[in-house]
C-alpha positions in Angstrom: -12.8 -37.6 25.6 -14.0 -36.0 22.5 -14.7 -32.5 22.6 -18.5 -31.4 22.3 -20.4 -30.8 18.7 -20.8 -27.3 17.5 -24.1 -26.0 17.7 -25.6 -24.4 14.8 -27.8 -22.7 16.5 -25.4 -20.1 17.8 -23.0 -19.8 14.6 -23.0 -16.6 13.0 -25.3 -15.4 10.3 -24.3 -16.1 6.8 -23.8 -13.8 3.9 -26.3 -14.3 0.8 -23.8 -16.5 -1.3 -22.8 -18.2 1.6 -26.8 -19.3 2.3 -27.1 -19.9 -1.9 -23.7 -22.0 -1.8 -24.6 -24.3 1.5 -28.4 -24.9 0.2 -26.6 -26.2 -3.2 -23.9 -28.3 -1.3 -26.2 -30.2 1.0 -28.7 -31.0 -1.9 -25.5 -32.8 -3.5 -24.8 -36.6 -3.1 -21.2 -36.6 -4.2 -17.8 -36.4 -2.3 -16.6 -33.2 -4.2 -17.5 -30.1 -4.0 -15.5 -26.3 -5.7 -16.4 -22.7 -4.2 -14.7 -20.4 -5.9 -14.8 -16.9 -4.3 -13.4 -13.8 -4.1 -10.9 -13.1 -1.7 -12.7 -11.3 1.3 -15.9 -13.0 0.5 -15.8 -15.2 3.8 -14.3 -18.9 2.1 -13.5 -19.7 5.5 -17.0 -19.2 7.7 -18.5 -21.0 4.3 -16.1 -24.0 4.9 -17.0 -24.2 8.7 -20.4 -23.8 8.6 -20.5 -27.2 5.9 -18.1 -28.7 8.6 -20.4 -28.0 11.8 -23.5 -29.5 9.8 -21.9 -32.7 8.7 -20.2 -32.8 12.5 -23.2 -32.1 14.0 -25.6 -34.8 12.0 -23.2 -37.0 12.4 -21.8 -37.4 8.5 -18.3 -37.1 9.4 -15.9 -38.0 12.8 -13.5 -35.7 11.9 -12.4 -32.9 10.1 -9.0 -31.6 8.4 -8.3 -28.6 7.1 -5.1 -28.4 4.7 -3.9 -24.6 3.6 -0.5 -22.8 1.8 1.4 -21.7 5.2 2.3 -22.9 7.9 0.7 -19.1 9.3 -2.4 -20.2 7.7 -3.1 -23.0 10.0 -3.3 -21.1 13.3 -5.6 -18.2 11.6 -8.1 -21.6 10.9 -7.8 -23.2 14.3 -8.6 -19.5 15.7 -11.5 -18.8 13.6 -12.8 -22.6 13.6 -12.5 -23.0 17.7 -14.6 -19.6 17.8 -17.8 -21.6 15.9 -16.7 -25.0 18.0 -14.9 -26.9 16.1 -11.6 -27.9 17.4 -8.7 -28.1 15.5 -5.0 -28.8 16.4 -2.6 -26.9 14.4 0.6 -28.0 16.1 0.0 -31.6 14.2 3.1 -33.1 12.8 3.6 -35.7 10.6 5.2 -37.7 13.7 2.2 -37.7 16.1 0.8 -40.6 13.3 -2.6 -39.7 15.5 -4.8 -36.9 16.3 -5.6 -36.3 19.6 -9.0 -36.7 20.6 -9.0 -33.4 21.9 -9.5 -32.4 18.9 -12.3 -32.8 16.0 -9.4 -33.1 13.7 -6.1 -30.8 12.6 -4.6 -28.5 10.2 -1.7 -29.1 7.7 -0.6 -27.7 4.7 0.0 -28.6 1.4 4.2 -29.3 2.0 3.3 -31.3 5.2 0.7 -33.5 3.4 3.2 -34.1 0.1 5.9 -35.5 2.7 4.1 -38.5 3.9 0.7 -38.8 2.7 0.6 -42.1 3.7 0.0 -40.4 7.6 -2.5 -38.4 6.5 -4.4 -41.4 4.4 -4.0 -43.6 7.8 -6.2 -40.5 9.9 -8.6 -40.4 6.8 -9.2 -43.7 6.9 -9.6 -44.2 10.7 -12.0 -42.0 10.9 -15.1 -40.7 8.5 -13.4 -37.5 7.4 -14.2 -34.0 5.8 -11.4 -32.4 4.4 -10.9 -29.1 2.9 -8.7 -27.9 1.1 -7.9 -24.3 1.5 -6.2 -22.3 -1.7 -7.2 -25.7 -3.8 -4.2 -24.7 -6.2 -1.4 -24.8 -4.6 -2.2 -28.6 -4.9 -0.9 -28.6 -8.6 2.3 -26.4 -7.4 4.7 -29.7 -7.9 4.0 -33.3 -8.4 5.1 -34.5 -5.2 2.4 -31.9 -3.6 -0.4 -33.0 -6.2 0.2 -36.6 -5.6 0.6 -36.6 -1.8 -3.4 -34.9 -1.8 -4.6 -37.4 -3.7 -3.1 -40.9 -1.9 -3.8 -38.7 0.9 -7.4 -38.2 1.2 -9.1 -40.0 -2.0 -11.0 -42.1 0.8 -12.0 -38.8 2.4 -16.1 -39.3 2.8 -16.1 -35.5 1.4 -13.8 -33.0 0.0 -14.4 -29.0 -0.2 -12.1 -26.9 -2.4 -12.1 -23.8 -2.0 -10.0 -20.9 -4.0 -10.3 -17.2 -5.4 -8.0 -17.9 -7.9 -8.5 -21.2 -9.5 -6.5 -20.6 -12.5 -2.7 -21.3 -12.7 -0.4 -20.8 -16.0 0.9 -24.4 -15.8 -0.8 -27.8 -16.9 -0.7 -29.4 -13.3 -4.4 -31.2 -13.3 -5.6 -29.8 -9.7 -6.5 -33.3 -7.2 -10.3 -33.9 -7.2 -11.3 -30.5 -9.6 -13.1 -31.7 -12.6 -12.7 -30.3 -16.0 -15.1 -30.5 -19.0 -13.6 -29.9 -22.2 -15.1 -26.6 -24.2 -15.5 -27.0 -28.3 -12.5 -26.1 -28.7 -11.3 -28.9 -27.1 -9.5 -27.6 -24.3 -10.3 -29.0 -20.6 -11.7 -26.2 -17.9 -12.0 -26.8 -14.1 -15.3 -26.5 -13.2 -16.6 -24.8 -9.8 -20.2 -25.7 -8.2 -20.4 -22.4 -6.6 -18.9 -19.3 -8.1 -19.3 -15.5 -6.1 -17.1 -12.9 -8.6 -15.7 -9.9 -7.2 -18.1 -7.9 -9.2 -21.5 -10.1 -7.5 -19.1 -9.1 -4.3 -18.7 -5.4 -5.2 -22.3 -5.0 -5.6 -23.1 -6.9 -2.3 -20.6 -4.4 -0.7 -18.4 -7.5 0.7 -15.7 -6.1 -1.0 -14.0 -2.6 -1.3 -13.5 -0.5 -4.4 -9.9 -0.9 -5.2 -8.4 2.2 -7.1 -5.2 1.5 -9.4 -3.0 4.6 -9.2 -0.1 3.8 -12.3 2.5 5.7 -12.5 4.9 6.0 -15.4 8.0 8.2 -15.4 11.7 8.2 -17.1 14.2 5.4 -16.6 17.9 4.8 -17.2 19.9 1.9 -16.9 23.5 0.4 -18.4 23.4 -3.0 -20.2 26.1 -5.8 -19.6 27.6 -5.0 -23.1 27.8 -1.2 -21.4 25.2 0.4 -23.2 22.9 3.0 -21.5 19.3 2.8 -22.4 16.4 5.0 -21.5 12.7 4.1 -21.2 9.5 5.8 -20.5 7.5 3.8 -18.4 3.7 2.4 -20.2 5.6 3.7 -23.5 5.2 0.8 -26.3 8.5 -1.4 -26.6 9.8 -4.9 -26.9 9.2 -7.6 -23.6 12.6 -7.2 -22.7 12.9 -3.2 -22.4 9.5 -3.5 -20.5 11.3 -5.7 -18.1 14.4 -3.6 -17.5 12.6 -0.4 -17.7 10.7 -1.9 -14.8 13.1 -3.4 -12.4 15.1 -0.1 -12.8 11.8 1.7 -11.3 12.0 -0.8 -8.9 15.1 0.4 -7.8 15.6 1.2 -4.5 18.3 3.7 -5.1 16.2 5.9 -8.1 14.3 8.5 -8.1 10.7 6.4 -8.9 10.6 4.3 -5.8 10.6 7.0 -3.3 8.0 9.2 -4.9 5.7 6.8 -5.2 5.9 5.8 -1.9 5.9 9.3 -0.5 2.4 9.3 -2.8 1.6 6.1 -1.0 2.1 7.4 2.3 0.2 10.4 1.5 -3.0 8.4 0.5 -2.5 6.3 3.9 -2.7 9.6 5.7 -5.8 11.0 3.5 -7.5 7.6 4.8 -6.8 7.9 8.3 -7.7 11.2 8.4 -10.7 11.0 6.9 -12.7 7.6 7.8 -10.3 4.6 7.9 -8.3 6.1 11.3 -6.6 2.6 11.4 -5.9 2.0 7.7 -2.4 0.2 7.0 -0.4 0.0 4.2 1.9 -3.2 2.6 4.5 -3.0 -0.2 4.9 -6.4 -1.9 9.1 -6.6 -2.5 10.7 -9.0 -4.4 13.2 -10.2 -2.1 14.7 -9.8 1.3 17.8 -6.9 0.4 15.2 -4.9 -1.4 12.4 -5.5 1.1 15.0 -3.8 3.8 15.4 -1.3 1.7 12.0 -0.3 1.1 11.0 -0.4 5.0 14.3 2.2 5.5 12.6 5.0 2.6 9.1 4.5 4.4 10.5 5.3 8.1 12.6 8.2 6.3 9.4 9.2 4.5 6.9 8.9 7.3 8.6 8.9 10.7 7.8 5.5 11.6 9.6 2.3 11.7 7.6 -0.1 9.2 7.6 -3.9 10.4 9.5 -6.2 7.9 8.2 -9.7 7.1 10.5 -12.4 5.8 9.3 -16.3 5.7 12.7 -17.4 6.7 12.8 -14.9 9.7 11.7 -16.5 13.3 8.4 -15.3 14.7 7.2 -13.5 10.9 3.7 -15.2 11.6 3.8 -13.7 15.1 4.4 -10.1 13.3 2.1 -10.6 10.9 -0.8 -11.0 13.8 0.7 -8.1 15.6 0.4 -5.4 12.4 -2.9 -6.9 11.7 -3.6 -5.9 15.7 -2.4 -2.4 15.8 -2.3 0.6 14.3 1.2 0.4 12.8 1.3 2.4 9.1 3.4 0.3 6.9 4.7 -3.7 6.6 7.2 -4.4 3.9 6.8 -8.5 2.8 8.1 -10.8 0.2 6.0 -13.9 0.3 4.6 -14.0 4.0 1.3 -11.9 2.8 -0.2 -14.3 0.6 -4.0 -15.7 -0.1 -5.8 -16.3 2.9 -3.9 -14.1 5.0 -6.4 -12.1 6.8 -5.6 -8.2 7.5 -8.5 -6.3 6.7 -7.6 -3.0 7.6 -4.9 -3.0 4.5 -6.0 0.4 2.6 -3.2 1.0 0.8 -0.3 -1.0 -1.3 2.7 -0.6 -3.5 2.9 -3.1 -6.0 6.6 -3.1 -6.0 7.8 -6.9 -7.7 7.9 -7.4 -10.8 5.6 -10.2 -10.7 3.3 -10.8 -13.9 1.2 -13.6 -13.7 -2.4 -13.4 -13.1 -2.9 -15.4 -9.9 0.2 -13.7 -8.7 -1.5 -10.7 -9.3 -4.8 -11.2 -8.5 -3.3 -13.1 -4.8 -1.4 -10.0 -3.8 -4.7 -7.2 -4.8 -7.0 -9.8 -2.7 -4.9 -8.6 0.7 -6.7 -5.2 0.4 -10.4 -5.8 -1.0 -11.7 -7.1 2.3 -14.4 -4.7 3.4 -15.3 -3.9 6.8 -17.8 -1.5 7.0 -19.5 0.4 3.9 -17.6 3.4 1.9 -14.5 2.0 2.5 -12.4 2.1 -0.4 -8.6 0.7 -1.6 -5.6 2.1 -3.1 -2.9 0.5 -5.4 -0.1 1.8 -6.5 1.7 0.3 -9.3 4.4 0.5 -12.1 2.7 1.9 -15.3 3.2 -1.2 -17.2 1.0 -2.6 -19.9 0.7 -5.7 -19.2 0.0 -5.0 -15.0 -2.5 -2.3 -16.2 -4.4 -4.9 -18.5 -4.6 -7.3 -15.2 -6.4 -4.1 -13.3 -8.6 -3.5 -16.0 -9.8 -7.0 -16.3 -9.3 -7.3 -12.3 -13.6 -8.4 -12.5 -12.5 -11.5 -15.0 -13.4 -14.9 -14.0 -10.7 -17.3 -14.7 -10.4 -20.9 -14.9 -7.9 -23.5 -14.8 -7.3 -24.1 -18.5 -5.4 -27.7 -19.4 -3.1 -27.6 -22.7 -3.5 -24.4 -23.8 -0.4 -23.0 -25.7 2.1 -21.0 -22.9 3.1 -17.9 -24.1 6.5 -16.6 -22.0 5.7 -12.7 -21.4 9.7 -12.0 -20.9 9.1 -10.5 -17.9 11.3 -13.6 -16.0 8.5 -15.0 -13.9 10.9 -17.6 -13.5 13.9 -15.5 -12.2 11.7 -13.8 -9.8 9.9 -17.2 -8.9 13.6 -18.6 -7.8 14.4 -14.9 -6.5 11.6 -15.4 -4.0 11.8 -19.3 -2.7 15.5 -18.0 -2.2 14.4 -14.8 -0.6 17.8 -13.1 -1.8 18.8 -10.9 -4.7 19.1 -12.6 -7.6 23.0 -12.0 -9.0 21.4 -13.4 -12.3 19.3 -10.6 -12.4 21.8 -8.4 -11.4 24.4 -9.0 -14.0 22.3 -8.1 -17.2 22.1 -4.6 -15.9 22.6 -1.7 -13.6 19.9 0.7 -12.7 21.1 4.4 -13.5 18.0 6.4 -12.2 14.2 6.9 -12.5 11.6 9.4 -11.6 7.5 9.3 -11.7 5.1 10.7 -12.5 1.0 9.4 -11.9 0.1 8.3 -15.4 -3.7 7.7 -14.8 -6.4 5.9 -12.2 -7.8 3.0 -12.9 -11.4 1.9 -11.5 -13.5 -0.4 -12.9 -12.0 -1.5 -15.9 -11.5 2.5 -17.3 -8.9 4.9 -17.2 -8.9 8.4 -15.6 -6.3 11.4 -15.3 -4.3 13.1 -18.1 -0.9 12.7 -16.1 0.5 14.7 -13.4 3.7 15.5 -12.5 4.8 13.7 -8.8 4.2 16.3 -5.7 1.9 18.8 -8.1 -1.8 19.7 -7.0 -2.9 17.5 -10.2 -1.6 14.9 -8.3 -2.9 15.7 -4.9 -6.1 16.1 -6.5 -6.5 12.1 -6.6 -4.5 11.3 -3.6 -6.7 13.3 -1.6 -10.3 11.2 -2.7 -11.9 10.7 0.3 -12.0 7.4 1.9 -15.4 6.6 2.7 -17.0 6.4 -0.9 -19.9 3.7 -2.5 -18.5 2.6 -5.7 -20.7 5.2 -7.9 -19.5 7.9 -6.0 -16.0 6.2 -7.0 -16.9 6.9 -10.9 -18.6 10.1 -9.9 -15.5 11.3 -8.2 -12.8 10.4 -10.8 -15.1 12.0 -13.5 -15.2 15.1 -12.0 -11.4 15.5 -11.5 -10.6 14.2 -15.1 -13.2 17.1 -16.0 -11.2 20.1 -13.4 -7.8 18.5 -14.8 -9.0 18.9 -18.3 -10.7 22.7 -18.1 -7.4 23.3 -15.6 -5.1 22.5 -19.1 -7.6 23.9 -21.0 -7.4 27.6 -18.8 -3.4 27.1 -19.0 -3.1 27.0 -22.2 -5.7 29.8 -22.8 -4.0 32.3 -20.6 -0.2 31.2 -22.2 0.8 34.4 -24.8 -0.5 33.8 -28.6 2.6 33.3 -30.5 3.3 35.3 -33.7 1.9 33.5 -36.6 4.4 31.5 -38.3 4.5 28.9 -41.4 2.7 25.4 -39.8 4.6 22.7 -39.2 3.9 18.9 -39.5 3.8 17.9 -35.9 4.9 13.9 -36.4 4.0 12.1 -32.7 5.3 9.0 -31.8 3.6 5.8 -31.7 3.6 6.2 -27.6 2.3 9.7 -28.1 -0.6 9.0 -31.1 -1.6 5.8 -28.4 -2.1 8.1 -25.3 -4.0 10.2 -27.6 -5.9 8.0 -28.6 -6.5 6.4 -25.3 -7.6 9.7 -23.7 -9.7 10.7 -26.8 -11.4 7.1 -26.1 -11.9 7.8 -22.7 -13.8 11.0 -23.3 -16.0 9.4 -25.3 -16.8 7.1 -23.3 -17.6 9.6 -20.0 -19.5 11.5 -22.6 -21.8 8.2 -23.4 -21.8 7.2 -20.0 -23.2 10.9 -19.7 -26.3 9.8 -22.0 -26.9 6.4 -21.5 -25.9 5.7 -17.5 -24.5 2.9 -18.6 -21.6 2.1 -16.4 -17.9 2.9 -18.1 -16.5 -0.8 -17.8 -19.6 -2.2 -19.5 -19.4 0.5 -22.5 -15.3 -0.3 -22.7 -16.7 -3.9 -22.9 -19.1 -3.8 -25.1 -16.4 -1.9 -27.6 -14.5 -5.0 -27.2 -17.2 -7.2 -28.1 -18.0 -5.3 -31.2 -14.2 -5.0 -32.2 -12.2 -7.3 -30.5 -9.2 -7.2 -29.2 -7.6 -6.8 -25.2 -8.2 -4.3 -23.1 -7.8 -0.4 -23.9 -4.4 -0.7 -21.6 -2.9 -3.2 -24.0 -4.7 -2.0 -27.0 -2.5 -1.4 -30.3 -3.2 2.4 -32.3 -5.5 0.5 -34.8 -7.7 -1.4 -32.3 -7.9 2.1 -30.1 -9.1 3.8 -33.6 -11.6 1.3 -34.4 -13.4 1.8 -31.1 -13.5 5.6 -31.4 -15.1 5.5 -34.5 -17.3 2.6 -33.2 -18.5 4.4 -29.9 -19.1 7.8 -32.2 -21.9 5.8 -34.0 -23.2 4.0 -30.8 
C-alpha cells in the first residue's frame, strides 16, 4: 500500500526566495530546473515543497533524491518524512525496486554512477521527480556524470540544486545549461539565484568574521636548506605553500596559538549569547586530524570528537555533536556541503586547501543562522590567496567551460589524493620538514575590508577582537571593528607618544621592504576608506569595489604596491 500524499496545507512557511523561486518553477513547462543558493538558505525545504506539489497534484509517482554522502541521505529522509514525503534511504543498488512504502529513495552520486541502468529502470517505471542535491559533484569523474544522465534523462522533471555551482575543471554538469558569453566562453546558467549577500540582508545567514593570522615560519628543504617565511609576506607559489603547511604543523608554535585564540572566541560566544555554540577545525588528513583534537583537549579540557569517513559510525557522531553541546569536532572530509550543524560558531581553517568551491564548501558549515545577531568566526592562515577568497566570499560564481587553468602551486592535487586517502601524504612529506612557527593576528576581515593593525598572540590587542560580542546585526559588525581599529590606532599612537624623544641625530633613509611598503599601503588604504565610509555611509565593501571598478585589478588582499597606490590616490579625489 502506498503511503498517503503530503498535505500542503500543514507544511511549513516558506522564506521570501523560497516563495519567489517556487512561483517561477511552477510557471515553467520544462523538465529542468537550477536553484542556486547559499548554503543555509534552506535548498532542502525548497526542494520538498516542489516535491509535495507535484506529489500531491498528481505530476509525478515518485520521487528520488540523489546527494554527495552517504550521511547526506538519512539527513533528507529525516527532514522529507517530517513534511510527508517518504523516502527510503537504506536503498541499494540490489533491491532493483522501491518499496511501495515509500514515495521513492535516496542515493548518491557513487551509487547512481555504479549501475545507472537500476536507477533508469525505477525512473522509468514510474513518473519521477528527481533532484539532485550538490548538482556538481555530478561532473566529479566521468563515470559519475554519465551514470546521471543514462540514469534519469527520462525523469519527467529534474531539480538541481547547489551553493556552489562552479568547479575548476571542464566536466559539463548533466542537465545544467550553459550560454556562451561574447567572449565565447560557455556559463551554466541558474533559474533561481539567492546570493549570500540577498541572504545576509534577509538575516538567513550569519556574519562570518575572518580572523588571519600571519606569524614566522621555518622549515628545512630536501636539498637541507633552512628557509624562513613570514606568513601574507609577498613571495613565489611555492614558498607560500611551504610557509603554509609548516603553520599547519602540528608540532609549531602557530597551530596551538591559534587554536587557543579559537577556543577563546568559542568561550566569548557561549558566554555571551550562543550558550551552545561549537567549533570545527577542517584537517587535512587523518594523523594530523588526531593531532589537532589532542591540542584542543590540552587547550580546553575537553575531549573533542574526531570524524574520519573511513571510521565506522562517523555519520552517527556527526548527529550526536550536532545534538549536544560538545565544544570542538576535528574532520577531514565528513563536514561537507549539505551537512547540517547550525550551531557551528567558530572554525579553524587548518588544510591547505585553495580552490574556491573547496573554500566556499567548508565556510558554508558555519553561516547558517538561527536566530538574529548571531554572528561567525574563522580562523585562518594569513595567506593571500585564502584572504582574497574571504574578501570576495559575496561573489557569484559560475561554472565556466574552457577557460584557461591556471595551477596556483599550492598542490590542490596532493592534498586532493591526501584526502580520498585520508593519510599523510609521504610525497608531501619528503620536500620538507617543518622547523617551527609562531602567530600573530594579522587583521579581521568582514565584508570584503580589512581591519586591525596586527597584534601580537595572547596581548590585549588581540583580545580586543576575540572578545566582540556574539549577538551583533551586521552594521553593528562594521561599527564594532571600526571602533577597535580606531582604540588600536590612538593605543600606538599614545605608545609611541609617551616612548623618550631620542637625541637628534643625522636622518637616515629608512628603505622598507616590498612586504612592508604593501602593508602600508594596505592600512593607509583602509583608513581612507573608514574615513569615506565616515562621509558618505556608503558601506566599506561597496567603496573597496567601486576602487576596483575604477582601477582594476583583484582584491586589496592580493593587490600588488602599484595597484594599492593607484586606489589611494583614486579614493583621495572621490
Amino acid at each position: 500500500m502506498s503511503p498517503p500524499l503530503p498535505n500542503l496545507e500543514t507544511f511549513p512557511p516558506l522564506r521570501a526566495w523560497q516563495r519567489k523561486a517556487l512561483v517561477t518553477y511552477l510557471r515553467r513547462s520544462g523538465p529542468d530546473f537550477m536553484a542556486v543558493a547559499t548554503p543555509g538558505a534552506g535548498k532542502t525545504t525548497f526542494a520538498l515543497r516542489i516535491a509535495a506539489e507535484l506529489l500531491a497534484h498528481g505530476t509525478v509517482e515518485a520521487v528520488t533524491v540523489v546527494c554527495p554522502t552517504e550521511h547526506l541521505k538519512s539527513q533528507w529522509a529525516n527532514a522529507a518524512a517530517r513534511v510527508g514525503i517518504q523516502l527510503d534511504p537504506m536503498f541499494r543498488n540490489s533491491d532493483v525496486h522501491s518499496s511501495r512504502d515509500f514515495h521513492g529513495a535516496v542515493l548518491t552520486y557513487a551509487q547512481v554512477g555504479m549501475a545507472p541502468q537500476v536507477h533508469r529502470r525505477r525512473t522509468m517505471t514510474r513518473s519521477t521527480f528527481v533532484i539532485l542535491d550538490e548538482i556538481h559533484h555530478a561532473g566529479d569523474s566521468r563515470t559519475w556524470g554519465d551514470g546521471v544522465k543514462s540514469a534519469f534523462e527520462e525523469a519527467d522533471r529534474r531539480l538541481m540544486l547547489t551553493g556552489t555551482p562552479f568547479r575548476s575543471d571542464d566536466n559539463p554538469i548533466p542537465f545544467v545549461s550553459y550560454e556562451r558569453g561574447d567572449d565565447g566562453l560557455q556559463r551554466s546558467r541558474a533559474d533561481s539565484i539567492y546570493g549570500y549577500s540577498e541572504a545576509l540582508r534577509d538575516g538567513v545567514v550569519r556574519p562570518v568574521l575572518f580572523m588571519a593570522y600571519s606569524g614566522e615560519t621555518r622549515w628545512r628543504t630536501n636539498a637541507g636548506d633552512e628557509l624562513a617565511a613570514r606568513l601574507g609576506e609577498p613571495m613565489t607559489k611555492d614558498l607560500v605553500a611551504q610557509a603554509w603547511r609548516t603553520a599547519l604543523d602540528h608540532r609549531g608554535d602557530w597551530m596551538p596559538q591559534v587554536m587557543r585564540a579559537a577556543d577563546a572566541r568559542l568561550s566569548r560566544l557561549r558566554a555571551h549569547g550562543i550558550t551552545d555554540a561549537g567549533g570545527l577545525v577542517i584537517a587535512s588528513d587523518q594523523q594530523t586530524a588526531r593531532a589537532y583534537a589532542k591540542l584542543l583537549h590540552d587547550i580546553s579540557g575537553e575531549p573533542a570528537v574526531v570524524v574520519l569517513s573511513d571510521d565506522e559510525g562517523a555519520s552517527g557522531r556527526i548527529a550526536s555533536f550536532a545534538a549536544s553541546e560538545q565544544r570542538w569536532m576535528v574532520a577531514v572530509r565528513m563536514v561537507s556541503e549539505g551537512v547540517d550543524i547550525p550551531r557551528l560558531a567558530v572554525g579553524v581553517y587548518a588544510t591547505s586547501a585553495s580552490t574556491p568551491l573547496y573554500f566556499a564548501q567548508a565556510i558554508g558549515r558555519f553561516v547558517r543562522s538561527r536566530r538574529p545577531g548571531e554572528t561567525a568566526t574563522v580562523f585562518l592562515p594569513s595567506v593571500p590567496h585564502l584572504l582574497g577568497l574571504a574578501s570576495e566570499m559575496e561573489a557569484q560564481r559560475d561554472h565556466v567551460l574552457g577557460a584557461p587553468k591556471q595551477k596556483d602551486g599550492l598542490d590542490d592535487d596532493l592534498l586532493d589524493r591526501a584526502q580520498r586517502e585520508e593519510d599523510a601524504s609521504g610525497e608531501l612529506e619528503k620536500q620538507f620538514e617543518a622547523l617551527g612557527a609562531s602567530a600573530e593576528l594579522d587583521q579581521v576581515i568582514y565584508d570584503g575590508t580589512s581591519f586591525g593593525t596586527g597584534a601580537g598572540s595572547g596581548t590585549v590587542e588581540e583580545e580586543a577582537y576575540l572578545g566582540l560580542p556574539g549577538l551583533l546585526t551586521p552594521d553593528e559588525v562594521t561599527m564594532l571593528l571600526n571602533r577597535r581599529q580606531t582604540e588600536q590606532l590612538a593605543a600606538q599612537k599614545r605608545q609611541k607618544a609617551a616612548e623618550p624623544v631620542p637625541e637628534p641625530r643625522k636622518p637616515e633613509v629608512v628603505v622598507l621592504s616590498a612586504g612592508e611598503r604593501r602593508n602600508s599601503l594596505r592600512r593607509q588604504l583602509n583608513t581612507l576608506v573608514a574615513a569615506h565610509h565616515h562621509r558618505t555611509n556608503l558601506p566599506h565593501g561597496k567603496i573597496h569595489a567601486e576602487l576596483r571598478r575604477l582601477c582594476g585589478g583583484p582584491p586589496s588582499a592580493q593587490a600588488t604596491i602599484e595597484q594599492l597606490e593607484e586606489r589611494i590616490a583614486t579614493i583621495q579625489t572621490l
